[in-house]
N, C-alpha and C positions, 0 to 999 in steps of 0.2 A: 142647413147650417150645422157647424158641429156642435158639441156639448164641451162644456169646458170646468173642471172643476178648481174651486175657491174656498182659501180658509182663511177665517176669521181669527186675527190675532188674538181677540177681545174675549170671546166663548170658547174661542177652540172649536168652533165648527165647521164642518167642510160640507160644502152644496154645491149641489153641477145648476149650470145653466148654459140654455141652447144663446150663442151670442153669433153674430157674421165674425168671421176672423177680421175684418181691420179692427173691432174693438174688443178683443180677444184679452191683448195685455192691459187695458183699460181697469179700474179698480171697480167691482161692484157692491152694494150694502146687501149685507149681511141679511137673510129672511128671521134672525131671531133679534137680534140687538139693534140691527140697521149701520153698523161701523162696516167703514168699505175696507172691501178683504182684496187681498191678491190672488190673482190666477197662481196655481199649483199646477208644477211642470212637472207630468208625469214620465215615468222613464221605463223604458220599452228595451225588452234584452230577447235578443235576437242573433242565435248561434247559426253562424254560415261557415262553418266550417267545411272544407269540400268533402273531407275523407266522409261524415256524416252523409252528409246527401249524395254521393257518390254511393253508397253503402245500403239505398235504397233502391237503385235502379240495378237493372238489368246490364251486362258486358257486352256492348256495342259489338254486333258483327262487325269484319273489314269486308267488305268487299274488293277485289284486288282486280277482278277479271272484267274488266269493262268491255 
């Protein structure tokens, strides 16, 4: 199951907990106050840029003469 993290409008505090994804968006209480907090949508940056990874490998032989 994944981990999913949650923050507490109430304290301000953010706590992960392991949930099944169908209750993922679901609201859960809070481990300090107990007020149900919202899932926090983390955001994931991830550079694909070709010329980058292109810049790692090696220049393909052609082979021509079959």
């Amino acid at each position: 199951m994944p981990v999913y993290t949650y923050r507490c409008e109430q304290c301000s505090e953010d706590f992960e907990k392991i949930r099944p994804m169908s209750r993922a968006s679901e609201p859960y209480p809070c481990p300090t106050c107990e007020t149900d907090s919202d899932r926090v949508v983390s955001a994931v940056f991830e550079n694909n840029s070709t010329k980058n990874r292109s810049a790692n490998f090696p220049k393909r032989k052609r082979y021509t003469n079959w």
